[in-house]
N, C-alpha and C positions, 0 to 999 in steps of 0.2 A: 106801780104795782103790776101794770100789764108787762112793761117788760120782765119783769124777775120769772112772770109764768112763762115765757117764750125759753129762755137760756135752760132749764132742761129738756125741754122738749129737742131744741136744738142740740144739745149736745147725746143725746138719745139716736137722732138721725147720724149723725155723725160717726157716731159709734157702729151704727148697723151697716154703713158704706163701707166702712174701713174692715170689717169683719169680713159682709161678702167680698170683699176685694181681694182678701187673702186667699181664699177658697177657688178665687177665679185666677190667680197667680199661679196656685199648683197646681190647677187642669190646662194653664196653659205650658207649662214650662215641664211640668214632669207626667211621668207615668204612672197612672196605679196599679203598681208592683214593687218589687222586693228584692236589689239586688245584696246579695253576700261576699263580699271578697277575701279569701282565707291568703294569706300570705306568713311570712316570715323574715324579722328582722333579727338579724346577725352584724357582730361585732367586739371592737375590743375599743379600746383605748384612742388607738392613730385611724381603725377600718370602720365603716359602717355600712352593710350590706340588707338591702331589700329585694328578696324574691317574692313573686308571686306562686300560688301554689293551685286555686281552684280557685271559678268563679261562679258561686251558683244565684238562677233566677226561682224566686220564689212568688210566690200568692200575693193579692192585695198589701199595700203598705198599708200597715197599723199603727204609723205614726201620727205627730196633729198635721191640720193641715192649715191651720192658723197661722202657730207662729214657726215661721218656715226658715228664721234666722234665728240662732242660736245666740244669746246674747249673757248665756252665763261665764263665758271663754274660761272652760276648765282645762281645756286642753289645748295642746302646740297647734 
């Protein structure tokens, strides 16, 4: 019986490590800010052309800072 009380408790800690770990991930690796990249993709058939057009820096990111990999892969 004592152990079945420990495995939540443990998986409680667990959970709290791995939580601030992601929050210490994005203050190591990124900045808290905003950038915006305005471009334009052009093309036909046989051509595929990407310009860049402006790049602007914005305010604090208002994104999460959890989950910092995107794991829904809706996109290319």
């Amino acid at each position: 019986m004592k152990k079945l009380f420990w495995i939540p408790f443990l998986i409680s800690l667990l959970t709290i490590s791995v939580t601030g770990q992601n929050i210490e991930t994005f203050n190591k690796y990124f900045v808290d800010e905003t950038m915006r990249i305005d471009y334009y993709h052009i093309g036909e058939a046989k051509e595929e052309i990407i310009t860049l057009d402006q790049i602007y820096k914005y305010g604090i990111w208002a994104g999460s800072r959890k989950n910092l990999i995107d794991n829904l892969n809706l996109g290319r």
